[in-house]
MOPAC internal coordinates of N, CA, C and O (Angstrom, degrees):
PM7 1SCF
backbone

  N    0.0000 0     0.00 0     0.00 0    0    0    0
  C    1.4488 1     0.00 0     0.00 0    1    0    0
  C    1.5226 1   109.23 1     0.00 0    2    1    0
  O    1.2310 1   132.11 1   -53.53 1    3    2    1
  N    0.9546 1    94.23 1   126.47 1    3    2    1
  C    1.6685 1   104.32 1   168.95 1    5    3    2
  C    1.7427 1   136.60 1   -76.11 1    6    5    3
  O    1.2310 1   129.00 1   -68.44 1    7    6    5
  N    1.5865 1   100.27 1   111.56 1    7    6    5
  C    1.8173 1    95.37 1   169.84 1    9    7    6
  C    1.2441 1   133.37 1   -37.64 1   10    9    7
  O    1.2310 1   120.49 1   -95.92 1   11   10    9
  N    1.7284 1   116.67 1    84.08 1   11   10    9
  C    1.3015 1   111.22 1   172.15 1   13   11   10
  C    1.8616 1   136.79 1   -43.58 1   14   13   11
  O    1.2310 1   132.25 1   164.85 1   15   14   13
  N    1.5236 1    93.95 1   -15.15 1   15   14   13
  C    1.7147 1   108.65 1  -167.87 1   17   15   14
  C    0.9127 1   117.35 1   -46.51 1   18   17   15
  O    1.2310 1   104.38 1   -41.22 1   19   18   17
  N    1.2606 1   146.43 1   138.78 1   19   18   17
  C    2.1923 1   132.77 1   179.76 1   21   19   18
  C    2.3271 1    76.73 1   -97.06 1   22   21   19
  O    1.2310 1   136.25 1   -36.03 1   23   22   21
  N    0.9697 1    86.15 1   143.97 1   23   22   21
  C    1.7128 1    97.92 1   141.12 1   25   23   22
  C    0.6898 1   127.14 1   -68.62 1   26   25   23
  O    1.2310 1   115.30 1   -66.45 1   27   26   25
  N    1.4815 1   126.52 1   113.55 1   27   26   25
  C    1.6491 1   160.63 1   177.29 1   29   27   26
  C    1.3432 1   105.40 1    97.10 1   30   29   27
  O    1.2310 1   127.18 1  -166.87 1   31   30   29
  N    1.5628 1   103.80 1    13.13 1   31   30   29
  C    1.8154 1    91.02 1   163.40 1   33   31   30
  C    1.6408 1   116.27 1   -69.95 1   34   33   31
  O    1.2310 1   136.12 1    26.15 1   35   34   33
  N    1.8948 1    86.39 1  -153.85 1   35   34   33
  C    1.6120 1    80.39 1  -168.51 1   37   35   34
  C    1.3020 1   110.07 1   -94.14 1   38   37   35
  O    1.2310 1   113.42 1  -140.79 1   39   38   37
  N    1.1403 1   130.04 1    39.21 1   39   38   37
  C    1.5787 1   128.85 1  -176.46 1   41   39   38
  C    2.0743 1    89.30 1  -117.06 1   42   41   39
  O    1.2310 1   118.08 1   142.30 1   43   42   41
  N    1.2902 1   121.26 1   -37.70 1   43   42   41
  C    1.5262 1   120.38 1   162.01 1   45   43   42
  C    1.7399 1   118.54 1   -84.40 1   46   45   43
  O    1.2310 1   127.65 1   176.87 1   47   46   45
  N    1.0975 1   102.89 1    -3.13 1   47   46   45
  C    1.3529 1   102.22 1   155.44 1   49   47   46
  C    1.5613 1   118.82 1   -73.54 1   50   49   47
  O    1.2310 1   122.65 1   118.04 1   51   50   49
  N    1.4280 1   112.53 1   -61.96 1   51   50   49
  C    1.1075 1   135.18 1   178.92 1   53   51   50
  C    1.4147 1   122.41 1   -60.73 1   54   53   51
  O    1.2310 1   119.73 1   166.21 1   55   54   53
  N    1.1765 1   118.12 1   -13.79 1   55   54   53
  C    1.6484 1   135.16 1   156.71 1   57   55   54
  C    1.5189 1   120.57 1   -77.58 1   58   57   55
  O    1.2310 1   132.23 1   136.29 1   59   58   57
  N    1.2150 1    93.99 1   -43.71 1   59   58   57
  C    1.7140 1    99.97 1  -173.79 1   61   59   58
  C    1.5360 1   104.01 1   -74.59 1   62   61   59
  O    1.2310 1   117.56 1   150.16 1   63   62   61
  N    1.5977 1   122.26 1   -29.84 1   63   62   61
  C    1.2271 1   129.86 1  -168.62 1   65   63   62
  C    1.7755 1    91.95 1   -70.72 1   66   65   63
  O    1.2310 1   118.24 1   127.62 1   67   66   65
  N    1.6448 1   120.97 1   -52.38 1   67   66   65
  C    1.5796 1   119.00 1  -165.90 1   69   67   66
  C    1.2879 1   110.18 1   -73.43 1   70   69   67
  O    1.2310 1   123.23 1   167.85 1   71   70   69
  N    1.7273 1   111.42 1   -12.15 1   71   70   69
  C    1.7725 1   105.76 1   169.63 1   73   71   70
  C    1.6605 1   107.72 1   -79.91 1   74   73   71
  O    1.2310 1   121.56 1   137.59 1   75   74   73
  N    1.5827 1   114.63 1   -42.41 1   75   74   73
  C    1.2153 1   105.72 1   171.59 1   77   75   74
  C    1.4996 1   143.47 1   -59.08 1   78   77   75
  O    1.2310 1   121.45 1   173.25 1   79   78   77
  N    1.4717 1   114.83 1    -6.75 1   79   78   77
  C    1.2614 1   142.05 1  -173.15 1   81   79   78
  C    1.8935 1    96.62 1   -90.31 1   82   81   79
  O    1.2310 1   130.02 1   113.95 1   83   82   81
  N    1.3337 1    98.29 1   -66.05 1   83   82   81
  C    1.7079 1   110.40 1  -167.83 1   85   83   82
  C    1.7434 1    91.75 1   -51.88 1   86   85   83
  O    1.2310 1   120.97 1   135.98 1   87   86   85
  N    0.6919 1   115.75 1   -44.02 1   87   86   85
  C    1.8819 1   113.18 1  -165.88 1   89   87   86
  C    1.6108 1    93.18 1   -59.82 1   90   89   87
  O    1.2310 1   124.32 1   119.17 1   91   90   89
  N    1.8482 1   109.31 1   -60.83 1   91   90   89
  C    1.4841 1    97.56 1  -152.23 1   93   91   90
  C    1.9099 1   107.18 1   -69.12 1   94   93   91
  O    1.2310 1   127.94 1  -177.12 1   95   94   93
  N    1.3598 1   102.31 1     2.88 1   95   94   93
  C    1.7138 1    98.46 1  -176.83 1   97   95   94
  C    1.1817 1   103.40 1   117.72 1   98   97   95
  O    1.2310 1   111.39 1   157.35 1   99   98   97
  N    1.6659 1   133.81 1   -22.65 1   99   98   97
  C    1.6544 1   129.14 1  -152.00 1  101   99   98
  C    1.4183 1    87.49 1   -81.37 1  102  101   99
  O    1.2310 1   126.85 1   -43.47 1  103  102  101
  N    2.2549 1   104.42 1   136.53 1  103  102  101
  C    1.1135 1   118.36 1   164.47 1  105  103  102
  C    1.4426 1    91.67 1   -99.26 1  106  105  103
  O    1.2310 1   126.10 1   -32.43 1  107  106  105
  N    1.6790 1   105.89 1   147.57 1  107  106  105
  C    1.4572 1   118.17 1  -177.08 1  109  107  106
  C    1.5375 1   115.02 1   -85.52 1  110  109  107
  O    1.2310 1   122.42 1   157.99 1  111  110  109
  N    1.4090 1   112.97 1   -22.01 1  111  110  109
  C    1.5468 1   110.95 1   155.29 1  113  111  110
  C    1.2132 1   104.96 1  -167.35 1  114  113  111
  O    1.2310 1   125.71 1    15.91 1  115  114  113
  N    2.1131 1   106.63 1  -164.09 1  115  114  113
  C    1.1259 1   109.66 1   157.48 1  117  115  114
  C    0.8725 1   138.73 1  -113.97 1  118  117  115
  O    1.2310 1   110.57 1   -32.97 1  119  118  117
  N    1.3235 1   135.33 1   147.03 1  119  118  117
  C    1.4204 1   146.18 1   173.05 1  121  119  118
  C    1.9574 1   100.90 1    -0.81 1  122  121  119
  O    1.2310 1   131.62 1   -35.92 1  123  122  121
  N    1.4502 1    95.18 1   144.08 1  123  122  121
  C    1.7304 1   101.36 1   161.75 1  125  123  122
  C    1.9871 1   121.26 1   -56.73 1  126  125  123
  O    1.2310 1   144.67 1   131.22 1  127  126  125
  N    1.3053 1    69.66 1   -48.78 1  127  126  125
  C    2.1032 1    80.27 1  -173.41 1  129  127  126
  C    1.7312 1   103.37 1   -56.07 1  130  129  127
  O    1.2310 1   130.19 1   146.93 1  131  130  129
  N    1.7063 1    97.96 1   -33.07 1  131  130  129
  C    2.0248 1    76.25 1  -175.95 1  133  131  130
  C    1.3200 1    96.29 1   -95.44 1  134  133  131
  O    1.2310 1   107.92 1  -149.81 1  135  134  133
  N    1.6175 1   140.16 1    30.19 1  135  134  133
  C    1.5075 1   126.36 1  -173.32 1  137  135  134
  C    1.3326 1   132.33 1    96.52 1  138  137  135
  O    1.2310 1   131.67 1   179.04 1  139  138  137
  N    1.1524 1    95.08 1    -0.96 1  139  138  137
  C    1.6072 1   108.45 1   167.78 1  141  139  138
  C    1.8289 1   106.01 1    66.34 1  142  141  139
  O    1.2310 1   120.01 1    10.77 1  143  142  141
  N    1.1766 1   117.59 1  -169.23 1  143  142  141
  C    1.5571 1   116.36 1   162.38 1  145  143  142
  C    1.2834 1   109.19 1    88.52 1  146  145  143
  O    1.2310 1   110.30 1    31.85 1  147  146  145
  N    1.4600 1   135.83 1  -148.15 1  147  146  145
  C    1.6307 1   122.95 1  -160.56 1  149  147  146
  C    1.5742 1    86.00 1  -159.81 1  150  149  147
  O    1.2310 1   126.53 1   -39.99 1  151  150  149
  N    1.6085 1   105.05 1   140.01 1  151  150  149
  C    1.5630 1   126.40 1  -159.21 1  153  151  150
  C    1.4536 1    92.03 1   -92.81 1  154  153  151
  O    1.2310 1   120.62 1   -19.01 1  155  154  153
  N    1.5100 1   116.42 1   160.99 1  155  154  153
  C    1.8353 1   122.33 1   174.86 1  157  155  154
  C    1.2379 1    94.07 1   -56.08 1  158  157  155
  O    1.2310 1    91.13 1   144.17 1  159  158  157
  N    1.2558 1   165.99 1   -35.83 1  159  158  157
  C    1.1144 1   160.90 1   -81.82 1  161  159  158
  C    1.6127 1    86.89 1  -144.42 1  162  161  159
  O    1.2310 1   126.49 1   106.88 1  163  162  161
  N    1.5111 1   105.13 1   -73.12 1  163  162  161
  C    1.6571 1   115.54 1  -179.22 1  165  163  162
  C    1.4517 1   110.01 1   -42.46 1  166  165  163
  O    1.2310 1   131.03 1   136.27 1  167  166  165
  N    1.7018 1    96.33 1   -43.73 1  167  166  165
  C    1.6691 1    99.24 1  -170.70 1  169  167  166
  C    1.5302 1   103.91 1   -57.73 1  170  169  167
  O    1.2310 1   121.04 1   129.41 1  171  170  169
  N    1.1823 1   115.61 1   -50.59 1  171  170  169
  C    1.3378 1   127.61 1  -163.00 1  173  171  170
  C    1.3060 1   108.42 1   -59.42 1  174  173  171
  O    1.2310 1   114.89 1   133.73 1  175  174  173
  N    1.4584 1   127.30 1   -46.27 1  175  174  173
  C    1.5292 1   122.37 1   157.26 1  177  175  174
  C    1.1020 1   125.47 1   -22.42 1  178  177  175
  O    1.2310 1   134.01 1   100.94 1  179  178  177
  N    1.6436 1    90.52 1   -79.06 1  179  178  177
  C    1.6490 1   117.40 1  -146.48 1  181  179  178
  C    2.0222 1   101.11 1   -58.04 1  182  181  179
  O    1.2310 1   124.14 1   154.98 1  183  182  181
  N    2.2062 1   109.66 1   -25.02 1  183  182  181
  C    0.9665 1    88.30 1  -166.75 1  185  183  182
  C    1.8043 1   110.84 1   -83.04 1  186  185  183
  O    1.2310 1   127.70 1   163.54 1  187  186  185
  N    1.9752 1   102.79 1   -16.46 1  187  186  185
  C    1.2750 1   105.20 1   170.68 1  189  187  186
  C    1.4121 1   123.25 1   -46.64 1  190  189  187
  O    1.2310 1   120.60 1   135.79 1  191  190  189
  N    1.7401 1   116.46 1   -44.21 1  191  190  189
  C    1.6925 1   108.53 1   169.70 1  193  191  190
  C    1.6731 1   110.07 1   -76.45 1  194  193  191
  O    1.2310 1   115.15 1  -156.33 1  195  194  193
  N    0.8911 1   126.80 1    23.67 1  195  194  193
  C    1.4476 1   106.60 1  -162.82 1  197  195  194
  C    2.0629 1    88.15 1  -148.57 1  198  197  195
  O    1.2310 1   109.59 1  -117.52 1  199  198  197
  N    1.1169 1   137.13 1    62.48 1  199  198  197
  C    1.1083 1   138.44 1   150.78 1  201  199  198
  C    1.3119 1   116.35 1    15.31 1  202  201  199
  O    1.2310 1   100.39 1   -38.96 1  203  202  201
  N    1.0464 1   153.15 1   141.04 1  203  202  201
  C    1.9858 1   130.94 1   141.83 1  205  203  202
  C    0.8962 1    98.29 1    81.73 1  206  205  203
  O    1.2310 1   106.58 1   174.52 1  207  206  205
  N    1.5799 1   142.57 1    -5.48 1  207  206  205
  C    1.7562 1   116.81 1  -171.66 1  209  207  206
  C    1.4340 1   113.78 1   -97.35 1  210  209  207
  O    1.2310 1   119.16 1   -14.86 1  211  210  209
  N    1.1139 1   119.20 1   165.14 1  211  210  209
  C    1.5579 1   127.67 1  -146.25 1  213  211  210
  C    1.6777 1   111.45 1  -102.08 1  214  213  211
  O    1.2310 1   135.89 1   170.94 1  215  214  213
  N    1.2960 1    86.84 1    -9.06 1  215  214  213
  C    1.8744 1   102.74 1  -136.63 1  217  215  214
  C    1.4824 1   101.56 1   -63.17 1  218  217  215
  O    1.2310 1   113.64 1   -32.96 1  219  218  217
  N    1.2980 1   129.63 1   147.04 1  219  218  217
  C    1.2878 1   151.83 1   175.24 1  221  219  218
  C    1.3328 1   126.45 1  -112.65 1  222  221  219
  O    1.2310 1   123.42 1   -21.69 1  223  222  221
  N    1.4588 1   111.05 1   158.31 1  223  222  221
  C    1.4066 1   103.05 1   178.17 1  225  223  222
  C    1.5362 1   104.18 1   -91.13 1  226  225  223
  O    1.2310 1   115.57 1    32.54 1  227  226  225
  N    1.3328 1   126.02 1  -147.46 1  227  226  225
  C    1.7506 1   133.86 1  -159.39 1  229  227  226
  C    1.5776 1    89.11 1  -117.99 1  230  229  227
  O    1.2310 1   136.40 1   -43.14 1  231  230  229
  N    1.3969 1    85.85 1   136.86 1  231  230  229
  C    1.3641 1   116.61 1  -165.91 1  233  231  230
  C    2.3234 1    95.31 1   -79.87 1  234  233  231
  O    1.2310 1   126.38 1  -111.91 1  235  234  233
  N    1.2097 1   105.33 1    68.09 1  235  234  233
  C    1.6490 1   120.29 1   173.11 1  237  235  234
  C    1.5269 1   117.23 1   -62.80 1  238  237  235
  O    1.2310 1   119.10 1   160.06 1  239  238  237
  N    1.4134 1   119.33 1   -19.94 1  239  238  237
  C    2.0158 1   100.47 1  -173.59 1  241  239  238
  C    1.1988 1    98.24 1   -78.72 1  242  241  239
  O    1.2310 1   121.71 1     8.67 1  243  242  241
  N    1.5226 1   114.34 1  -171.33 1  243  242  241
  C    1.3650 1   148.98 1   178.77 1  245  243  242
  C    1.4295 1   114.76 1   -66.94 1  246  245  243
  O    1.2310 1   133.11 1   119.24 1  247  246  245
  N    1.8749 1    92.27 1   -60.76 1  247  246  245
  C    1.6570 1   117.72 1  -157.41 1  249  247  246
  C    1.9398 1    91.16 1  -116.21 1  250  249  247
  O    1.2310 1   127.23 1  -113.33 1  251  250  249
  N    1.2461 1   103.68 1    66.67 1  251  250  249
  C    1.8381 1    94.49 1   172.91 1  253  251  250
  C    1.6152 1   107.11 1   -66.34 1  254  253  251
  O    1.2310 1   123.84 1   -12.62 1  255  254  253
  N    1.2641 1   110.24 1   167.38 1  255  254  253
  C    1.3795 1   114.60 1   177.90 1  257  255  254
  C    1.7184 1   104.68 1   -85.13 1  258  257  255
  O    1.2310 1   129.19 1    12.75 1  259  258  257
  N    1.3510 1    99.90 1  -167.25 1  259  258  257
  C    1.8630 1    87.71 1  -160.84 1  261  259  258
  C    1.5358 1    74.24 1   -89.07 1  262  261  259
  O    1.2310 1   100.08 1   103.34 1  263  262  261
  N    1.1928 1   153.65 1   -76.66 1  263  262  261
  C    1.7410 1   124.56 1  -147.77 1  265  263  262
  C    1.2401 1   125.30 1   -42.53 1  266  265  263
  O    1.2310 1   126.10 1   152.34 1  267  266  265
  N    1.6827 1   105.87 1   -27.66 1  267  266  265
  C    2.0568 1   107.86 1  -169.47 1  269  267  266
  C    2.0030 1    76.20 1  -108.28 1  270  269  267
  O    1.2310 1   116.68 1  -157.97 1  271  270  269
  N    1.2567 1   123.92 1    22.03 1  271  270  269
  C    1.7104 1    97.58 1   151.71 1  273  271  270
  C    1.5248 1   103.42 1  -112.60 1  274  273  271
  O    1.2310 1   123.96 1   157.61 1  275  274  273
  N    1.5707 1   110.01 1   -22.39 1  275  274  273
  C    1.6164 1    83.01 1   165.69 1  277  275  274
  C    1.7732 1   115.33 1   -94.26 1  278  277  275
  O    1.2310 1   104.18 1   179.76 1  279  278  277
  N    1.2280 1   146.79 1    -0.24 1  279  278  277
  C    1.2425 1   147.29 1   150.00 1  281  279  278
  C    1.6921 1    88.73 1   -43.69 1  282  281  279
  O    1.2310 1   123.29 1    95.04 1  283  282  281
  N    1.1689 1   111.30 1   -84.96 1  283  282  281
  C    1.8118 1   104.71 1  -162.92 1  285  283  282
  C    1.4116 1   109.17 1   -37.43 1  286  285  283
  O    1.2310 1   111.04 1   130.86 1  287  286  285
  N    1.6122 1   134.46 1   -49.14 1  287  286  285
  C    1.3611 1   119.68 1   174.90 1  289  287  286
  C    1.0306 1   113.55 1   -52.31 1  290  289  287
  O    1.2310 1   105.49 1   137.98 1  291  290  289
  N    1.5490 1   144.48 1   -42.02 1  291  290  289
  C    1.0137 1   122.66 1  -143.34 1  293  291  290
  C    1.6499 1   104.60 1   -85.24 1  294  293  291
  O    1.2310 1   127.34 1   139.20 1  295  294  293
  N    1.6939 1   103.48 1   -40.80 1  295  294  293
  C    1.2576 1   107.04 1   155.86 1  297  295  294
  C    1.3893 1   135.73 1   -35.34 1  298  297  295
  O    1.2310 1   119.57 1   135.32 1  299  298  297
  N    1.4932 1   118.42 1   -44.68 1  299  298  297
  C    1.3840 1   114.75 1   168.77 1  301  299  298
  C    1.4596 1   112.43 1   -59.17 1  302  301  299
  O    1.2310 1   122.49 1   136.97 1  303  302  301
  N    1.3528 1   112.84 1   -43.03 1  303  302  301
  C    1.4191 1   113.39 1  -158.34 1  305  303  302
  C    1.8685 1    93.05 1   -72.53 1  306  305  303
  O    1.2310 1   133.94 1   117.83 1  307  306  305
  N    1.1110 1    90.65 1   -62.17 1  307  306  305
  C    1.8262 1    82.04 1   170.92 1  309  307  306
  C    1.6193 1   126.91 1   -25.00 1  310  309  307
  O    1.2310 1   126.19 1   121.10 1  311  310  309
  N    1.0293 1   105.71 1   -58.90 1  311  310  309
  C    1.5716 1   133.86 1  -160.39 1  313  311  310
  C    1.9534 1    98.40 1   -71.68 1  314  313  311
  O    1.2310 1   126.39 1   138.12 1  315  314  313
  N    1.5729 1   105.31 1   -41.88 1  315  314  313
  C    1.5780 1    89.18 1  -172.21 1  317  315  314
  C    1.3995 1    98.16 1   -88.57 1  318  317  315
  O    1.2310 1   112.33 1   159.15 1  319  318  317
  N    1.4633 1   132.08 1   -20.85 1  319  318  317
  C    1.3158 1   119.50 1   149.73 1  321  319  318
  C    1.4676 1   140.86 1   -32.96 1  322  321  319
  O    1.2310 1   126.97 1   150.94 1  323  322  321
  N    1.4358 1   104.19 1   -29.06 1  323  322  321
  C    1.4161 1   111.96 1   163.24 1  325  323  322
  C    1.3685 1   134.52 1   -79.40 1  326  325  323
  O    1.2310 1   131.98 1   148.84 1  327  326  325
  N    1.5926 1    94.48 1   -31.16 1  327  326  325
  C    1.2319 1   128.43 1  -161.20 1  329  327  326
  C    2.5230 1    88.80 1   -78.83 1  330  329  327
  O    1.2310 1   136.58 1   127.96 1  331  330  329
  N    0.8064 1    85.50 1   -52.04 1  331  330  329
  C    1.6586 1    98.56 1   168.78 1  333  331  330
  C    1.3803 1   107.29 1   -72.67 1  334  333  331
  O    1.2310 1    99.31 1   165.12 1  335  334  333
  N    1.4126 1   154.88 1   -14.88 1  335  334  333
  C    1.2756 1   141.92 1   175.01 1  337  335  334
  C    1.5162 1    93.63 1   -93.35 1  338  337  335
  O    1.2310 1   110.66 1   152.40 1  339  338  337
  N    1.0182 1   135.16 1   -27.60 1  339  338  337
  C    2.0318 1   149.09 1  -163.08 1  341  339  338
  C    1.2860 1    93.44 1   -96.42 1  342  341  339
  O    1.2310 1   107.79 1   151.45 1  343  342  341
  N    1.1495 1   140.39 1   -28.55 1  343  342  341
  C    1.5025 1   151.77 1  -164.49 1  345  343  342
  C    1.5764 1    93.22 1    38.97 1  346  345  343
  O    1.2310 1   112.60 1   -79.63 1  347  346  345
  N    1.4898 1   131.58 1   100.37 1  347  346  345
  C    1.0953 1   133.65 1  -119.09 1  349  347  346
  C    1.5163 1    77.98 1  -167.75 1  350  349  347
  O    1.2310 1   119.66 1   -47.41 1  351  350  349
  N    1.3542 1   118.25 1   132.59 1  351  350  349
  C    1.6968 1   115.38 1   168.81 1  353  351  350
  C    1.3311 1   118.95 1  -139.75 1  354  353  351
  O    1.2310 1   112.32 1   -89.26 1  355  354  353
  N    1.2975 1   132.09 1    90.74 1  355  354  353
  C    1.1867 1   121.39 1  -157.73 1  357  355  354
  C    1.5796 1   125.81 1   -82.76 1  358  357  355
  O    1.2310 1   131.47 1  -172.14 1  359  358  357
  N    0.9922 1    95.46 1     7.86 1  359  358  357
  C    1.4152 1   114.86 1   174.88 1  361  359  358
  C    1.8337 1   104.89 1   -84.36 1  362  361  359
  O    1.2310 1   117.54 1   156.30 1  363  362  361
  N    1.4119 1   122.30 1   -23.70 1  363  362  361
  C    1.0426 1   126.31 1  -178.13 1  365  363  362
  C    1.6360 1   123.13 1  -115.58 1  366  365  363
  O    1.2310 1   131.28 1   161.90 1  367  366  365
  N    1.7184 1    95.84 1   -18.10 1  367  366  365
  C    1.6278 1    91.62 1   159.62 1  369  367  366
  C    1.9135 1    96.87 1  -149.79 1  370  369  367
  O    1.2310 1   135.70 1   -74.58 1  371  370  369
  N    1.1688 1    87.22 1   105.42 1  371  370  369
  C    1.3353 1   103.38 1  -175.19 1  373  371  370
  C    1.4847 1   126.16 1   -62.52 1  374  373  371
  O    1.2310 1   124.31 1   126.86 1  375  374  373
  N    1.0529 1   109.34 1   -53.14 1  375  374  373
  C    1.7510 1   139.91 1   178.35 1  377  375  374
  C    1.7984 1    90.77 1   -62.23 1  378  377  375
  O    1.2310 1   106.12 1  -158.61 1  379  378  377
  N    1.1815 1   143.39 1    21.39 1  379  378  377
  C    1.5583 1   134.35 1   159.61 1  381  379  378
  C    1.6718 1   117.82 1   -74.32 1  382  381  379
  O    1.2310 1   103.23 1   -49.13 1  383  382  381
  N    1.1326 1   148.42 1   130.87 1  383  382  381
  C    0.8852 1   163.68 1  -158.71 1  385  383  382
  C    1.6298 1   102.82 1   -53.40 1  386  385  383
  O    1.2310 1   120.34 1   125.14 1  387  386  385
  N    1.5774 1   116.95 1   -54.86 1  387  386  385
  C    1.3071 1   147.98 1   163.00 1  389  387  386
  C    1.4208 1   103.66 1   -31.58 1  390  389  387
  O    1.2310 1   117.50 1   104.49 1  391  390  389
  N    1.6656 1   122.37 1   -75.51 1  391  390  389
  C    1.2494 1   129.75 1  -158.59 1  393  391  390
  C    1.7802 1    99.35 1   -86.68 1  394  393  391
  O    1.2310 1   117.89 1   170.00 1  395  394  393
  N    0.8348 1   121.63 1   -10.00 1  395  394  393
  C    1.7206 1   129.20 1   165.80 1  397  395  394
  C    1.4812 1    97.81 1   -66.49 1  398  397  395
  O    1.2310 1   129.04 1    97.82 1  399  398  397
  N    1.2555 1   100.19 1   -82.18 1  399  398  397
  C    1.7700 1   102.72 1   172.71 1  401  399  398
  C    1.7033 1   126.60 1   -23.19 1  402  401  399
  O    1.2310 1   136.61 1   130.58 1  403  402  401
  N    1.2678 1    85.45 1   -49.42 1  403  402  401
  C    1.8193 1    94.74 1  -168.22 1  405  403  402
  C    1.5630 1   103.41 1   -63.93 1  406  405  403
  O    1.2310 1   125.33 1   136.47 1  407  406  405
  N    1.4452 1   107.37 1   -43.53 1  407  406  405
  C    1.8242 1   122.21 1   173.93 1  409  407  406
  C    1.4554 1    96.31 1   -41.57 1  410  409  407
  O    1.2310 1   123.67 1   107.28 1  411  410  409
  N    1.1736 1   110.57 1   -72.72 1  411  410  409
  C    1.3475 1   114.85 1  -141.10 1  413  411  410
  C    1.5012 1   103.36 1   -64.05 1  414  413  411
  O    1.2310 1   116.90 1   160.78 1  415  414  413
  N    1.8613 1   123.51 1   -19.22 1  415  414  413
  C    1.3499 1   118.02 1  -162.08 1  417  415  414
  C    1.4284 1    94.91 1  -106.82 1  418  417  415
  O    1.2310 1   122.05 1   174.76 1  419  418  417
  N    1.5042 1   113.69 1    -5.24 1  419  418  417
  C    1.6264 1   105.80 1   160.62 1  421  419  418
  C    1.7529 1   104.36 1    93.96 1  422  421  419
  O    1.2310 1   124.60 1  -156.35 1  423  422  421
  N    1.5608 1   108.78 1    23.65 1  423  422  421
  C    1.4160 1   117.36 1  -170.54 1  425  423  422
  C    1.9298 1   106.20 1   -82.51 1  426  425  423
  O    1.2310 1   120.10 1   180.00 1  427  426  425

């Protein structure tokens, strides 16, 4: 089968971005066992190389306020969308990166 990729698509975008990360120190997450997802720390990096970016960590309390309770829906709804394109069951393999995630954001 043949590499559809053109050069300088987004598959060399997306390479050059994970070499530029590994150099400056940014870990891309954490481990499954602690919940998978990206630590204040990562956040705090990733937004130092990355100017303008928005990015947040996982919406974890009980009582979120209404913006980080609708961020967490949308995330769920996102997330089991994937979880349904992967046909993905976390009830049957738990330890997936996906169903770690979903734990940890309380989906």
């Amino acid at each position: 089968m043949r590499n559809t990729y053109r050069k300088g698509g987004h598959l060399d975008r997306a390479i050059k971005l994970f070499e530029r990360e590994a150099k400056a120190g940014f870990k891309a997450s954490r481990s499954t066992e602690s919940g998978a997802g990206m630590t204040q720390a990562d956040v705090n990096a990733y937004r130092r190389n990355n100017p303008g970016s928005k990015l947040k960590t996982a919406v974890t309390s009980k009582n979120p306020s209404k913006s980080d309770s609708k961020r967490r829906s949308s995330y769920c709804s996102r997330s089991l969308g994937q979880m349904k394109m992967h046909n993905i069951n976390c009830s049957k393999t738990p330890e997936k990166r996906i169903c770690a995630a979903r734990r940890r954001w309380r989906c």
